[in-house]
N, CA, C and O atoms as CSV, one atom per row, in Angstrom:
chain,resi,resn,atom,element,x,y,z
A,1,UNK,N,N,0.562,11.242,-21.411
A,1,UNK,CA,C,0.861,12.464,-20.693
A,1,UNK,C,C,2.348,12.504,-20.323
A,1,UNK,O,O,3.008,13.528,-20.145
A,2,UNK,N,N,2.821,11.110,-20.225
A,2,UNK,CA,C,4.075,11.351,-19.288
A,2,UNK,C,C,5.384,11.382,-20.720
A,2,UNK,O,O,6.563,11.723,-20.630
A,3,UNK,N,N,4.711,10.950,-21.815
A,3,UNK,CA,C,5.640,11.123,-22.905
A,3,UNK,C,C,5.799,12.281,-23.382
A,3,UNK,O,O,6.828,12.692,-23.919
A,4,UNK,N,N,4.657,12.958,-23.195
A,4,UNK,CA,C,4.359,14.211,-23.871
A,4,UNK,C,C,5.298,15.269,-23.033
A,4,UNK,O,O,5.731,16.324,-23.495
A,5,UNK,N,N,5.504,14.811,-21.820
A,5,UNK,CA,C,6.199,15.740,-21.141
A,5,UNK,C,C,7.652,15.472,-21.079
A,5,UNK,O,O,8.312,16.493,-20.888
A,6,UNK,N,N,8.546,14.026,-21.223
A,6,UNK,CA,C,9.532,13.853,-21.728
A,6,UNK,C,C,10.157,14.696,-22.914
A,6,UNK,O,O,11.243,15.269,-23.002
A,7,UNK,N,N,8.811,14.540,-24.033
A,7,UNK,CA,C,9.411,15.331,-25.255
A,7,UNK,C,C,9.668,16.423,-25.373
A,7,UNK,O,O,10.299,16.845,-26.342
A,8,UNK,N,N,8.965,17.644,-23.781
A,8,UNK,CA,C,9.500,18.555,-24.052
A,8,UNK,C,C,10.814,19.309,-23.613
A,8,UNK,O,O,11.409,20.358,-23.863
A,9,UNK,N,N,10.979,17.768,-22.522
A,9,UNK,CA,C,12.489,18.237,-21.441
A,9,UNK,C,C,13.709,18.403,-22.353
A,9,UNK,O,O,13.902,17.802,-23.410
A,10,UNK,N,N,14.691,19.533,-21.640
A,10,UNK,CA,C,15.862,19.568,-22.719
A,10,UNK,C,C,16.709,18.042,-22.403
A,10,UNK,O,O,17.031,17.555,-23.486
A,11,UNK,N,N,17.020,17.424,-21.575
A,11,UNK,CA,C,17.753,16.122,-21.114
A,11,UNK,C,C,16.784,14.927,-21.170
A,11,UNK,O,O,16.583,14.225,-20.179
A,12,UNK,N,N,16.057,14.671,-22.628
A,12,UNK,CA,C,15.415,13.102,-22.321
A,12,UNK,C,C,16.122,12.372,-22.106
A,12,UNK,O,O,15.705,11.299,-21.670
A,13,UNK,N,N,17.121,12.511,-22.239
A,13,UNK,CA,C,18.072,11.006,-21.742
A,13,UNK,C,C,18.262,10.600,-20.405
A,13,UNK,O,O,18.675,9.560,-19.891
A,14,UNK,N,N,17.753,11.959,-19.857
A,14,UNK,CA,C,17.276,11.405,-18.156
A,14,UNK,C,C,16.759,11.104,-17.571
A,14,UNK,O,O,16.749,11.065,-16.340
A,15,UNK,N,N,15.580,10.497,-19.057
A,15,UNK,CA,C,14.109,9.917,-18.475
A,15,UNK,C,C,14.267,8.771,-19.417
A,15,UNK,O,O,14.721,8.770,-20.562
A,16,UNK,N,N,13.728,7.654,-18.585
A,16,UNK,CA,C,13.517,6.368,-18.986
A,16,UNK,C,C,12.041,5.734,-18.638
A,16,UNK,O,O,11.775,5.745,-17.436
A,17,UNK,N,N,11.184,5.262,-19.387
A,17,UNK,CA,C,9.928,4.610,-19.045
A,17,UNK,C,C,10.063,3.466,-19.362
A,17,UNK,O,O,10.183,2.992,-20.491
A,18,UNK,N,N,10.043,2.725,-17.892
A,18,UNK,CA,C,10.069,0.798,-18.068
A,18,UNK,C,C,8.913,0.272,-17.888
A,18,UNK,O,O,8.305,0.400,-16.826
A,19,UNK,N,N,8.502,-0.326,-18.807
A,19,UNK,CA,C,7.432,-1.331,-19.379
A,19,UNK,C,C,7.916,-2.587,-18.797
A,19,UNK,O,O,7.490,-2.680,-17.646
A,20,UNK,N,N,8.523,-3.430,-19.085
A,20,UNK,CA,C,8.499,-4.776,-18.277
A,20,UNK,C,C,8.690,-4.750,-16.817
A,20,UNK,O,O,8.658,-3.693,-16.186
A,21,UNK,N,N,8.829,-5.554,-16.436
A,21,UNK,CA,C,8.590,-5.896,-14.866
A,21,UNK,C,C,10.197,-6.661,-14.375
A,21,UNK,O,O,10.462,-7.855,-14.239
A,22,UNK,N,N,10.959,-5.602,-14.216
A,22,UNK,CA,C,12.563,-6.122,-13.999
A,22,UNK,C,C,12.796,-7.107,-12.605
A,22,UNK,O,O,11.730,-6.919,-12.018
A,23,UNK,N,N,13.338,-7.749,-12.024
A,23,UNK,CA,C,13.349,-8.261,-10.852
A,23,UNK,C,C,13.289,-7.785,-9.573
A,23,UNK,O,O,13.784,-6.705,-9.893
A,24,UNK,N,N,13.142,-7.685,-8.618
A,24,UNK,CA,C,13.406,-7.170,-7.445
A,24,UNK,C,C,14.268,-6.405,-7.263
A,24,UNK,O,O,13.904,-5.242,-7.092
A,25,UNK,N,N,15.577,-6.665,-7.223
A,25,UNK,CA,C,16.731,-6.045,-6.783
A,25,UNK,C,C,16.867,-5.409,-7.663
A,25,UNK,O,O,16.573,-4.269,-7.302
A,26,UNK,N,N,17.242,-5.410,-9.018
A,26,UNK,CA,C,17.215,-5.027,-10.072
A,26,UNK,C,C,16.567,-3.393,-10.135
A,26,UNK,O,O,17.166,-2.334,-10.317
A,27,UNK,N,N,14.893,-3.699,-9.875
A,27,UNK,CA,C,14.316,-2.712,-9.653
A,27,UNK,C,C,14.884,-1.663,-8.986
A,27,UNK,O,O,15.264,-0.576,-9.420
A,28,UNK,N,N,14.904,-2.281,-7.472
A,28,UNK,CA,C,15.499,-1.437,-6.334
A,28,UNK,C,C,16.445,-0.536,-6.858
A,28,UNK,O,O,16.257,0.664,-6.658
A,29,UNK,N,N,17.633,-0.986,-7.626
A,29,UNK,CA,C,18.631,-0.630,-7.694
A,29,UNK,C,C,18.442,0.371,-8.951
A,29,UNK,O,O,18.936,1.496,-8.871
A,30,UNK,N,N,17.881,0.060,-9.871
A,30,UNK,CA,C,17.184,1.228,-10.479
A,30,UNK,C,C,16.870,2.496,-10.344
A,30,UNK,O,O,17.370,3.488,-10.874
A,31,UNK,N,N,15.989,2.391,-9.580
A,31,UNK,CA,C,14.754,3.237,-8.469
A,31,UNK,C,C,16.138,4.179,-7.574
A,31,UNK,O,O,16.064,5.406,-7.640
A,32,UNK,N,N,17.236,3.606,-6.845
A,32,UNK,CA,C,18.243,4.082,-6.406
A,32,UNK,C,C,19.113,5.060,-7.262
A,32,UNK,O,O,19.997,5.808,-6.844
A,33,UNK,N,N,18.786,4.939,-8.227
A,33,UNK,CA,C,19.652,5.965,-9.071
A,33,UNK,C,C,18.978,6.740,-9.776
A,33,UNK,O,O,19.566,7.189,-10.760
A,34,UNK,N,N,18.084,7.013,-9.634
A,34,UNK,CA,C,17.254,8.339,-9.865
A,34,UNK,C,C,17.341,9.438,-9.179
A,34,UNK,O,O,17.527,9.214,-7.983
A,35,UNK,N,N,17.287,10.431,-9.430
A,35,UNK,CA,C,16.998,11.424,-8.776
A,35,UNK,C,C,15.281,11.666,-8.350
A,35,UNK,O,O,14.924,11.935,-7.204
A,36,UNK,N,N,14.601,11.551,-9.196
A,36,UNK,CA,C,13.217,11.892,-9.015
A,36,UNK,C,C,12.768,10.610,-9.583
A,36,UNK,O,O,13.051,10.142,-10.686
A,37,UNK,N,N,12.047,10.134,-8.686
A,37,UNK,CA,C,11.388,8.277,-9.474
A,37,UNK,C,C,9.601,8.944,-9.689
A,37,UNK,O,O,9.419,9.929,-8.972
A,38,UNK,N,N,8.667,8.640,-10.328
A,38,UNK,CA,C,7.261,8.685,-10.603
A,38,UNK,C,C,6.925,7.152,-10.814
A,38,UNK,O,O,7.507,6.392,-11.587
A,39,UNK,N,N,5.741,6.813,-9.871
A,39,UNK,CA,C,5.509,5.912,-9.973
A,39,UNK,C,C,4.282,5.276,-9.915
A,39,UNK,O,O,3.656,5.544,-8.890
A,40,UNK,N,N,3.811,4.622,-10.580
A,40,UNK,CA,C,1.828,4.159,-10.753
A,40,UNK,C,C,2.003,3.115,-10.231
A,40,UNK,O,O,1.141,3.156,-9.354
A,41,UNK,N,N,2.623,1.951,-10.095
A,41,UNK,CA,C,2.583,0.805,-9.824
A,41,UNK,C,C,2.828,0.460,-8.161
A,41,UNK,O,O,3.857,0.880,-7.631
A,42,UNK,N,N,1.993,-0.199,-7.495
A,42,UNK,CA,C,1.982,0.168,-5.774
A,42,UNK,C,C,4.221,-0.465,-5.678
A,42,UNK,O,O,5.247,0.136,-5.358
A,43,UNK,N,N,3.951,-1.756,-6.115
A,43,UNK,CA,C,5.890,-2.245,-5.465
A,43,UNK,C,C,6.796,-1.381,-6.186
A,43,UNK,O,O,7.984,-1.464,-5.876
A,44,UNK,N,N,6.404,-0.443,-7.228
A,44,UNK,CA,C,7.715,0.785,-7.641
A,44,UNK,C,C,7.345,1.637,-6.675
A,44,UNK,O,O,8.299,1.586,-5.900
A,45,UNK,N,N,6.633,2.322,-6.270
A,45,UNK,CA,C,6.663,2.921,-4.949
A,45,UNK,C,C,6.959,2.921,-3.596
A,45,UNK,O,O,7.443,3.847,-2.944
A,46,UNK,N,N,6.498,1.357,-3.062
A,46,UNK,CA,C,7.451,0.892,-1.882
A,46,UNK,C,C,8.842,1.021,-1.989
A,46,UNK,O,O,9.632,1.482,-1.165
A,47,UNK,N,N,9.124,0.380,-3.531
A,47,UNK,CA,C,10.844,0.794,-3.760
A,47,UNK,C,C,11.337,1.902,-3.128
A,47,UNK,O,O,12.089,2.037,-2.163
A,48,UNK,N,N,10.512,3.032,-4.188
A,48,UNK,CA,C,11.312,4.105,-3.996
A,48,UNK,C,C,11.652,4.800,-2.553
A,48,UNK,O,O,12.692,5.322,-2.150
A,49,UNK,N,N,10.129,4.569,-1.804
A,49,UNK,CA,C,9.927,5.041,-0.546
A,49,UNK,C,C,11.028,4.824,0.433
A,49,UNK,O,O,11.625,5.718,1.032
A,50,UNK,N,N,11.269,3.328,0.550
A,50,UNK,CA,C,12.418,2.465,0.928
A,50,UNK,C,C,13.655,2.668,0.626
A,50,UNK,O,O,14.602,2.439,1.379
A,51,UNK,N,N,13.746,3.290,-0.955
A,51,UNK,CA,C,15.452,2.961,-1.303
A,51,UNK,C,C,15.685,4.699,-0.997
A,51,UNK,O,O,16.835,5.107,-1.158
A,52,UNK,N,N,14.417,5.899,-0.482
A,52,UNK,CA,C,14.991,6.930,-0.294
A,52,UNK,C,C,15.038,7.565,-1.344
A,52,UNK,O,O,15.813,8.519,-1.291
A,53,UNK,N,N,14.539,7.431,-2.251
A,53,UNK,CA,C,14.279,8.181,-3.803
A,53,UNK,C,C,12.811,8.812,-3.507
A,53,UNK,O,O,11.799,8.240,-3.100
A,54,UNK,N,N,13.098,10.659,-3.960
A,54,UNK,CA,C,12.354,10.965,-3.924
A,54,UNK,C,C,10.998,10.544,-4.912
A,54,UNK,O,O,11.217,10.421,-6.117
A,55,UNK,N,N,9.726,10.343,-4.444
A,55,UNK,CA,C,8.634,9.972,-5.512
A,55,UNK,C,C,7.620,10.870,-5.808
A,55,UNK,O,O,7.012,11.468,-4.920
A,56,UNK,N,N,7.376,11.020,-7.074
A,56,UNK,CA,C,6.015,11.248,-7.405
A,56,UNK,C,C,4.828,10.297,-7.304
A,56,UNK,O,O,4.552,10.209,-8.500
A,57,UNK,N,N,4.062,9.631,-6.760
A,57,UNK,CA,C,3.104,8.571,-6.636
A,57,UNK,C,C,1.755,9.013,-7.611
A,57,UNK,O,O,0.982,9.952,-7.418
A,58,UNK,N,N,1.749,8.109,-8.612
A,58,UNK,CA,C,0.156,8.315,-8.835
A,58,UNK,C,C,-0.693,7.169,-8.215
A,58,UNK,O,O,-0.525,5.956,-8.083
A,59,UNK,N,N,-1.552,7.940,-7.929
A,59,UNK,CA,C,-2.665,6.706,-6.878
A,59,UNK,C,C,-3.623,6.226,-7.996
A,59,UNK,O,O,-4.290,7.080,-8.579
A,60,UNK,N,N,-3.716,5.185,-8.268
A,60,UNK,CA,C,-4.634,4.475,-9.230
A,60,UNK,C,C,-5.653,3.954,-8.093
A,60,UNK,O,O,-6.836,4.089,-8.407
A,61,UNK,N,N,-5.366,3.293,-6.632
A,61,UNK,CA,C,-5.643,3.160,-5.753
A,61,UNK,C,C,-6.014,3.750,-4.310
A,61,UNK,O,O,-5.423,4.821,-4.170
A,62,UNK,N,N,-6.649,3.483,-3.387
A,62,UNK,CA,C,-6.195,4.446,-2.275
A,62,UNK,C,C,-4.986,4.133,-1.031
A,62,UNK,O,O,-4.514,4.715,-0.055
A,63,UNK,N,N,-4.849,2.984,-1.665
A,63,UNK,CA,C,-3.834,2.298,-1.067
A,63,UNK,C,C,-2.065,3.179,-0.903
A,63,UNK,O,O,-1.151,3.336,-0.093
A,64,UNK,N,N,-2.479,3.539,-2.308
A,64,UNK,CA,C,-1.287,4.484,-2.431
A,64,UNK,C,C,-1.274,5.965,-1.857
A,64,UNK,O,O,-0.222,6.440,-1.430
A,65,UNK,N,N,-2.369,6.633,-1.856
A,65,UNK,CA,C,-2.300,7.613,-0.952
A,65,UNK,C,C,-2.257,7.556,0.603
A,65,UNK,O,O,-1.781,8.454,1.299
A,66,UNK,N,N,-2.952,6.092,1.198
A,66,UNK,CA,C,-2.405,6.203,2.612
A,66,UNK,C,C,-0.845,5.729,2.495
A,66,UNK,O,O,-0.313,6.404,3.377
A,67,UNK,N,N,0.277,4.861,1.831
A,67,UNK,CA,C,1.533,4.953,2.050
A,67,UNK,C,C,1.854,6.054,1.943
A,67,UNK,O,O,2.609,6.506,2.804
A,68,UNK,N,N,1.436,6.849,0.922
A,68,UNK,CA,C,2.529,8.458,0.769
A,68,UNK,C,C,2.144,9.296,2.415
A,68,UNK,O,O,2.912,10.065,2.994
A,69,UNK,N,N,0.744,8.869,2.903
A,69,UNK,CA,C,0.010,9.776,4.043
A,69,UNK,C,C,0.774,9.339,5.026
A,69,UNK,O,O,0.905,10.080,6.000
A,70,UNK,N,N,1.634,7.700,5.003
A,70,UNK,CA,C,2.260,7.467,6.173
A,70,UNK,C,C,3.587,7.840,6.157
A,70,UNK,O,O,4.214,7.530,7.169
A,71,UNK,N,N,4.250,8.479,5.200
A,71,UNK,CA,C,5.545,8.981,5.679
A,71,UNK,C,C,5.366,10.727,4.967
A,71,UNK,O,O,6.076,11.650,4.568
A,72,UNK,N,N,4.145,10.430,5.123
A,72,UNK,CA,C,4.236,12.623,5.243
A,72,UNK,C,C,4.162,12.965,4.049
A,72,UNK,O,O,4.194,14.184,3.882
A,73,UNK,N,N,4.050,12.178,2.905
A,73,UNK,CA,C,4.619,12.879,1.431
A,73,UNK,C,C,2.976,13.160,0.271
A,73,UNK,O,O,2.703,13.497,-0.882
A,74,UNK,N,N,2.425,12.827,1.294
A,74,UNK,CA,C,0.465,13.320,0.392
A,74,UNK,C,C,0.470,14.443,-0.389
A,74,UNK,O,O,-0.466,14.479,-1.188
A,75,UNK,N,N,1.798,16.078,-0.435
A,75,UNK,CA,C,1.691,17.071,-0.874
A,75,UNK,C,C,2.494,15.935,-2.463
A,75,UNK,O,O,2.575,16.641,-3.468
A,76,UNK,N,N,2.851,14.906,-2.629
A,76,UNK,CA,C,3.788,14.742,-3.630
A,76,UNK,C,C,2.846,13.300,-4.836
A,76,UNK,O,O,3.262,12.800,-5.882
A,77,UNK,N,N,1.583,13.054,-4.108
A,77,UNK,CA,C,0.600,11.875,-4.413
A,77,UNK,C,C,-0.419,12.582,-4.936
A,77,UNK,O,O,-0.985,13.543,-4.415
A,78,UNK,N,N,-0.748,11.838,-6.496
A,78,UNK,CA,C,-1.895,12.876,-7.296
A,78,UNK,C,C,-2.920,11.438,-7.706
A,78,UNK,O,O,-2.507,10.279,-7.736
A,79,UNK,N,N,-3.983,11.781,-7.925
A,79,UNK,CA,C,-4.830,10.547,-8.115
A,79,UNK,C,C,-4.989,10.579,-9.801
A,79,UNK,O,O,-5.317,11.595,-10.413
A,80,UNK,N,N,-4.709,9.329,-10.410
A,80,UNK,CA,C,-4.359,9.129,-11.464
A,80,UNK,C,C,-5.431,9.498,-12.637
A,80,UNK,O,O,-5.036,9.604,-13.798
A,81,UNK,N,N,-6.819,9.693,-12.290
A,81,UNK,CA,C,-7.753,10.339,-13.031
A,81,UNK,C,C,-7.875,11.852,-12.896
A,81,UNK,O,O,-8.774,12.444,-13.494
A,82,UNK,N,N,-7.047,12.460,-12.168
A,82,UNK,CA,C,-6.609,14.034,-12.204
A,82,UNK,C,C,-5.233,14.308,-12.466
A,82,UNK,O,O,-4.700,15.280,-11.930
A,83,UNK,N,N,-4.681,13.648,-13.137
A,83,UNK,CA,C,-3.145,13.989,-13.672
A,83,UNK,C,C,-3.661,14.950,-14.855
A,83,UNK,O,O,-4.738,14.906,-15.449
A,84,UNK,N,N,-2.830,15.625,-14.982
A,84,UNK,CA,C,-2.413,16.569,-15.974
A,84,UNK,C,C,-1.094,16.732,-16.321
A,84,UNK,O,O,-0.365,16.174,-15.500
A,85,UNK,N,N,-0.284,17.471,-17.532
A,85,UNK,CA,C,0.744,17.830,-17.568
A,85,UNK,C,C,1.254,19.306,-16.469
A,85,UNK,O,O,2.312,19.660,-15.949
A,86,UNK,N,N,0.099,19.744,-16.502
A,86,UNK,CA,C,0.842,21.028,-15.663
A,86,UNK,C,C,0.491,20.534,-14.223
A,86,UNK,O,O,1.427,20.682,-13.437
A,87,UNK,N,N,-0.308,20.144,-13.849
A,87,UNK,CA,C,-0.180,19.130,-12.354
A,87,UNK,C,C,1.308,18.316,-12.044
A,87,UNK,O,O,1.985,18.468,-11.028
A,88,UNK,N,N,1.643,17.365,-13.260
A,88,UNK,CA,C,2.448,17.066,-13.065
A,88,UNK,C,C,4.109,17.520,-13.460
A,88,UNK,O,O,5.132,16.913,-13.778
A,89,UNK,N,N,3.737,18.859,-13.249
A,89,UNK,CA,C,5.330,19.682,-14.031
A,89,UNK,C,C,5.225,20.298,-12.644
A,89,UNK,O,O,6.244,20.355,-11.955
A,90,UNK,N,N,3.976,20.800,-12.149
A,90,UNK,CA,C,4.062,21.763,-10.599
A,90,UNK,C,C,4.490,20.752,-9.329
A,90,UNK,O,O,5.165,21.157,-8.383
A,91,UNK,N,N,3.974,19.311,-9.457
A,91,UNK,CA,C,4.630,18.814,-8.895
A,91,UNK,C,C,6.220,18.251,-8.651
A,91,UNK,O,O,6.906,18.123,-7.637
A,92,UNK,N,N,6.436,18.004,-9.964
A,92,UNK,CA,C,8.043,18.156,-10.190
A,92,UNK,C,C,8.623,19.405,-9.592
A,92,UNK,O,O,9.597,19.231,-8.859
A,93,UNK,N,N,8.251,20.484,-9.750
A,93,UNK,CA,C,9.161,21.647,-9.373
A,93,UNK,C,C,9.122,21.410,-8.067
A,93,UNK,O,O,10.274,21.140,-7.729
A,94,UNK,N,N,8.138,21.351,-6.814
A,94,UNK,CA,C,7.983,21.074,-5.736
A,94,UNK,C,C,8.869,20.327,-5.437
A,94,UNK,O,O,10.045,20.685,-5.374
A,95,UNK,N,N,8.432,19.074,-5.183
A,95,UNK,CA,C,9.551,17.783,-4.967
A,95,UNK,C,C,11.116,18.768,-5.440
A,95,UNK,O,O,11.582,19.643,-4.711
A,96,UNK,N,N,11.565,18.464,-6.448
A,96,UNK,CA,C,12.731,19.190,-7.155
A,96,UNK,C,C,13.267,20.634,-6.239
A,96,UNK,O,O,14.361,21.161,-6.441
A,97,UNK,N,N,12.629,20.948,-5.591
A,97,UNK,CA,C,12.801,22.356,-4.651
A,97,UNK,C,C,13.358,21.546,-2.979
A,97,UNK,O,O,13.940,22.334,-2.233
A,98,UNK,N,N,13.211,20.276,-2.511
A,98,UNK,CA,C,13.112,19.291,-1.491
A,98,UNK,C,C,13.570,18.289,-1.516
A,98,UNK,O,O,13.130,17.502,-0.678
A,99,UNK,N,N,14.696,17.771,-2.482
A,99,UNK,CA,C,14.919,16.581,-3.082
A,99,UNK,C,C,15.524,16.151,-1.637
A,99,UNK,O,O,15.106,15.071,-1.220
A,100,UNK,N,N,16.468,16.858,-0.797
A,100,UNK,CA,C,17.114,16.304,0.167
A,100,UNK,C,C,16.480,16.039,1.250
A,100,UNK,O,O,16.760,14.995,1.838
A,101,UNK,N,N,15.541,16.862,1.737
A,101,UNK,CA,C,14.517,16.856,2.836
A,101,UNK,C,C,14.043,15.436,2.474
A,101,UNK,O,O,14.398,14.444,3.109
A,102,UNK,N,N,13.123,15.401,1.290
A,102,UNK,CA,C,12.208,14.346,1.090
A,102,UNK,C,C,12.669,13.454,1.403
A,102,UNK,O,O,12.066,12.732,2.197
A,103,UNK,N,N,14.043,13.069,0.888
A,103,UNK,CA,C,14.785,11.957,0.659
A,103,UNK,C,C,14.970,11.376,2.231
A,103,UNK,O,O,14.729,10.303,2.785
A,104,UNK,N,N,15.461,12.512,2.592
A,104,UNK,CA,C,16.009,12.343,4.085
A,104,UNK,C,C,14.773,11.451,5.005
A,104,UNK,O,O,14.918,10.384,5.601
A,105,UNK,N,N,13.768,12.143,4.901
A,105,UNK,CA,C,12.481,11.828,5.851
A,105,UNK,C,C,11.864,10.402,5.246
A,105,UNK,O,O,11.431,9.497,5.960
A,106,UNK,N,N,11.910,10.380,3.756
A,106,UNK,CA,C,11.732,8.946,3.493
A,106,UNK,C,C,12.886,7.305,4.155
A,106,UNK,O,O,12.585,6.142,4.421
A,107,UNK,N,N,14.042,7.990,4.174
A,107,UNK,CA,C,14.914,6.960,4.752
A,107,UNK,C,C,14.513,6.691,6.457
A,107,UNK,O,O,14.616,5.609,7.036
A,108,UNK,N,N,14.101,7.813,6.977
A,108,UNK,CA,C,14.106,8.144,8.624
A,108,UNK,C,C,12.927,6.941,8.831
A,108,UNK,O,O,13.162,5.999,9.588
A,109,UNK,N,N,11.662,7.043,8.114
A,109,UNK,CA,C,10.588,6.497,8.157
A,109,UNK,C,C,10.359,4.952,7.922
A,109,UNK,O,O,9.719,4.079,8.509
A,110,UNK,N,N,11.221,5.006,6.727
A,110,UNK,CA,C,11.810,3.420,6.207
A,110,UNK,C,C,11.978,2.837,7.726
A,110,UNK,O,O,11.219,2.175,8.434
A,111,UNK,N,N,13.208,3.329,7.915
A,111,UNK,CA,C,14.324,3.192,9.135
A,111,UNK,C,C,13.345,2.388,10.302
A,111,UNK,O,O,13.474,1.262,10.782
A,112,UNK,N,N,12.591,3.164,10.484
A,112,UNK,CA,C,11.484,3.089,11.671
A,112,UNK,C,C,10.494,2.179,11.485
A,112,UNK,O,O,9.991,1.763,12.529
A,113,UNK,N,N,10.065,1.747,10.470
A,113,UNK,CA,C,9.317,0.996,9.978
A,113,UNK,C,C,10.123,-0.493,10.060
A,113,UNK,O,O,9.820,-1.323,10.917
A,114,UNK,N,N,11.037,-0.692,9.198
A,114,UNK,CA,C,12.146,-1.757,9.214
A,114,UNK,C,C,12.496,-2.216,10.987
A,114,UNK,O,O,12.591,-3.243,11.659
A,115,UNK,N,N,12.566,-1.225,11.111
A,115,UNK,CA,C,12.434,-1.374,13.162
A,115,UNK,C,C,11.589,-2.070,13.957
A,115,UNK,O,O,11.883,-2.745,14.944
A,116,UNK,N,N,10.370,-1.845,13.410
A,116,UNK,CA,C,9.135,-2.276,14.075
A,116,UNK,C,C,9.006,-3.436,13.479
A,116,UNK,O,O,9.085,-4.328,14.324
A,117,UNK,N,N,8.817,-3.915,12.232
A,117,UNK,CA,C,8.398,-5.224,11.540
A,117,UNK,C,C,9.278,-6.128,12.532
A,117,UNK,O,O,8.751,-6.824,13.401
A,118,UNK,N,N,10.833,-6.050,12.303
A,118,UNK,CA,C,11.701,-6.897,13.104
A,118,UNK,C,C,11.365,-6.994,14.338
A,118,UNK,O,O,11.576,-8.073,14.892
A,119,UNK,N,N,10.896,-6.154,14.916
A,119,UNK,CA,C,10.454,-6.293,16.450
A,119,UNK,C,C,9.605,-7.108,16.612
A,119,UNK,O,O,9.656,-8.066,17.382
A,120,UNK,N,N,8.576,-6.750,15.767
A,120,UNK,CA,C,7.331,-7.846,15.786
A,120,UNK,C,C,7.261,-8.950,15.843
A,120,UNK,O,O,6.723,-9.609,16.732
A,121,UNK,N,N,8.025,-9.481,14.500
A,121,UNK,CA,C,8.417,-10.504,14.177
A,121,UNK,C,C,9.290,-11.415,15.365
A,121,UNK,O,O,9.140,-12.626,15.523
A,122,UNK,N,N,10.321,-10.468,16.232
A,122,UNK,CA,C,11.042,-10.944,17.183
A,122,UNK,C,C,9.975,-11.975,18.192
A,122,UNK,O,O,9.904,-13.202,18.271
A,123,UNK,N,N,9.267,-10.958,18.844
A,123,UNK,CA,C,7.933,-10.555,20.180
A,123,UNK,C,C,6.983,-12.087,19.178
A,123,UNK,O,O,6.777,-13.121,19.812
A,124,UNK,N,N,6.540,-11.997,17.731
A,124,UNK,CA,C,6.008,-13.211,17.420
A,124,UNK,C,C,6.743,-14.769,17.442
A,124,UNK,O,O,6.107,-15.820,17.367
A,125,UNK,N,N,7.867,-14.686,17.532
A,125,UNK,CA,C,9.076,-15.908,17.699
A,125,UNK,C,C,8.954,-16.154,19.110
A,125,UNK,O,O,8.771,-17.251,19.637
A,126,UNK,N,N,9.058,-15.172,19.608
A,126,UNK,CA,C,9.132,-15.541,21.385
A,126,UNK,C,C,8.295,-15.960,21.780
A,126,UNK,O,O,8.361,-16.385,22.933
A,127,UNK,N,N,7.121,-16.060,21.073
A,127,UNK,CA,C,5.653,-16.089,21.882
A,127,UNK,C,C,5.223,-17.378,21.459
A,127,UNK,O,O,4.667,-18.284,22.079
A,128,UNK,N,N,5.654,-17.256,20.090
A,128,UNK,CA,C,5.571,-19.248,19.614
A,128,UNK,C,C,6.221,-20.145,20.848
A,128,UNK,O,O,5.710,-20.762,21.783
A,129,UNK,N,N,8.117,-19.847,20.248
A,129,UNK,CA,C,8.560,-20.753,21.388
A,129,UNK,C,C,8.358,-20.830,22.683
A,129,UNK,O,O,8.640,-21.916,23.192
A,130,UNK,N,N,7.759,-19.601,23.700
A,130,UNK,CA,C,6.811,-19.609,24.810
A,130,UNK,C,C,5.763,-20.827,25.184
A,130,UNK,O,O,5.637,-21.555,26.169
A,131,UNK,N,N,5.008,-20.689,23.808
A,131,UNK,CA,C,3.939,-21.618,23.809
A,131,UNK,C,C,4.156,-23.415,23.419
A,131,UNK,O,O,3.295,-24.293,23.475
A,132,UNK,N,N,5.711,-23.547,22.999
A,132,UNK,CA,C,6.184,-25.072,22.362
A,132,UNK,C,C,6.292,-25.999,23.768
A,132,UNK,O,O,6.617,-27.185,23.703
């Protein structure tokens, strides 16, 4: 489906489909230079969510529709046994109509999230050495 719809864009050269499994950072940094990332795989999606790239998510899982549900983006998450090409061209235009919003609210959320883990993590250090 997703080739079929490459072949009909006038700029394929602005679409790339990666098959191997690149490194971490690597990825990230990838995922960062997209404009629009689509993604099936749950850690290309944390990427994107994280690096602020807008995503298309397909949910193979439901795992993936509660991340997109936790930073607001469920109008942009399609479940991978209801993809279509025109599902996934209406969703492109969407997203593509929001690229900055999305983007924006995905970093805000990151932001906030990255906030809390460290906190936790802090409040769990203190509470060890409390208890030494």
């Amino acid at each position: 489906c997703i080739e079929d719809i490459i072949r009909c864009l006038g700029k394929k050269e602005n679409c790339e489909i990666v098959e191997d499994f690149p490194g971490t950072l690597e990825h990230i940094n990838k995922i960062a230079q997209c404009k629009i990332f689509l993604g099936h795989k749950t850690h290309s999606q944390i990427f994107s969510l994280v690096a602020g790239t807008p995503l298309i998510a397909l949910a193979y899982h439901r795992k993936t529709e509660d991340f997109m549900a936790q930073f607001g983006l469920e109008d942009y998450c399609i479940v991978d046994t209801q993809l279509s090409p025109e599902k996934l061209i209406e969703l492109f235009e969407k997203i593509g109509d929001n690229l900055d919003t999305v983007s924006q609210k995905q970093q805000q959320i990151a932001l906030g999230m990255y906030k809390r883990v460290g906190e936790d993590f802090k409040r769990m250090i203190d509470d060890y050495l409390k208890c030494s």
